[in-house]
C-alpha positions as CSV (number, residue, x, y, z in Angstrom):
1,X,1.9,-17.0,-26.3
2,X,4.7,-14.9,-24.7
3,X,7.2,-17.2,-22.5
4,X,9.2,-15.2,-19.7
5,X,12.2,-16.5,-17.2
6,X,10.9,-15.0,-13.7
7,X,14.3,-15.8,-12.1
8,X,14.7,-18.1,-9.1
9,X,13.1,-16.7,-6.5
10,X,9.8,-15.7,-8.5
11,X,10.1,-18.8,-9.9
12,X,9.9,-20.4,-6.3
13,X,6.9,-18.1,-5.4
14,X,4.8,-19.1,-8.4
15,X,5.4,-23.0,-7.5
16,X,5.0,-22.6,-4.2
17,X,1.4,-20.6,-5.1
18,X,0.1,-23.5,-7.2
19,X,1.3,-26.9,-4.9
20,X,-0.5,-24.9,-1.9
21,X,-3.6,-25.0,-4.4
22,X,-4.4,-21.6,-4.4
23,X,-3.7,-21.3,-8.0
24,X,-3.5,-24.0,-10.7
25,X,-1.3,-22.6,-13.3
26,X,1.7,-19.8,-14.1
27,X,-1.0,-18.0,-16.1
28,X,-3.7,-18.0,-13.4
29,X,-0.7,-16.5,-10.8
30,X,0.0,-13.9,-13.2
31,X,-3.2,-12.9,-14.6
32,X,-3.5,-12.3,-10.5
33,X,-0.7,-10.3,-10.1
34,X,-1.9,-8.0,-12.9
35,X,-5.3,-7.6,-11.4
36,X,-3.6,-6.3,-8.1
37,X,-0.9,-4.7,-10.1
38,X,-4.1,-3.0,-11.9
39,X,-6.0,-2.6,-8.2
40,X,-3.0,-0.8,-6.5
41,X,-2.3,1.6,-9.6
42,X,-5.8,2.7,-9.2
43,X,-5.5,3.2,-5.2
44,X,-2.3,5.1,-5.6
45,X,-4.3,7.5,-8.2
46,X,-7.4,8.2,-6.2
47,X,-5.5,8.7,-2.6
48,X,-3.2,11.6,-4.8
49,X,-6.9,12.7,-6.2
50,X,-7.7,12.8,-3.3
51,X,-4.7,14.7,-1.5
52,X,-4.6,16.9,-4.2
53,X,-7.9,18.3,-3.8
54,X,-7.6,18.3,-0.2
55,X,-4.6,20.6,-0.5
56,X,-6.3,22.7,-3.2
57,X,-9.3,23.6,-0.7
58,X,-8.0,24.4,3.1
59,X,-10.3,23.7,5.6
60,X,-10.8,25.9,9.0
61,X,-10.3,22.3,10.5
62,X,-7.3,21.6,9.9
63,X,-5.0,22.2,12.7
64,X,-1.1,22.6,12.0
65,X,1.1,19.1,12.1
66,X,2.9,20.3,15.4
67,X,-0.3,21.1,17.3
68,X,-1.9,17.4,16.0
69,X,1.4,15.7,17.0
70,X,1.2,17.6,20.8
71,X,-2.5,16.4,20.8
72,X,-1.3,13.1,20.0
73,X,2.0,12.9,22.3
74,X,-0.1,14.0,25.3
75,X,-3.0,11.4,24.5
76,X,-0.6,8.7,24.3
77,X,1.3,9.9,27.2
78,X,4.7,10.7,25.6
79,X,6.8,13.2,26.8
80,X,9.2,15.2,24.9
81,X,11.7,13.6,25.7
82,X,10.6,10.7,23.8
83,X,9.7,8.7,27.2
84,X,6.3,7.5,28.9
């Protein structure tokens, strides 16, 4: 079994986690933290799939960034000059 010093304010968190009663050990907490540590590794990776092959195949769609932010200015009722 592999012991690890968090540090205070880790520390803190991981108490505070298991007197609410939403965990009932260290181990649970961490074990936890991997899983979403695992869950948001494997988001990042399919949003930059995903990017990536956007990018890679243009669509006649797509409209340039300045025309979308117009678009959205004028929907939203912002002037150039920043006010409404």
């Amino acid at each position: 079994m592999i012991h690890a010093e968090l540090g205070p304010d880790l520390e803190a968190i991981v108490l505070d986690l298991i007197e609410s009663g939403k965990y009932s050990s260290r181990t649970q907490v961490l074990r936890d933290s991997e899983e979403l540590k695992d869950w948001r590794e494997a988001q990042a990776l399919a949003f930059t799939e995903l990017l990536d092959s956007r990018l890679a195949t243009p669509s006649s769609e797509y409209i340039p960034a300045e025309e979308a932010f117009d678009s959205l200015f004028r929907e939203l009722g912002i002037t150039d000059d920043g006010n409404e």
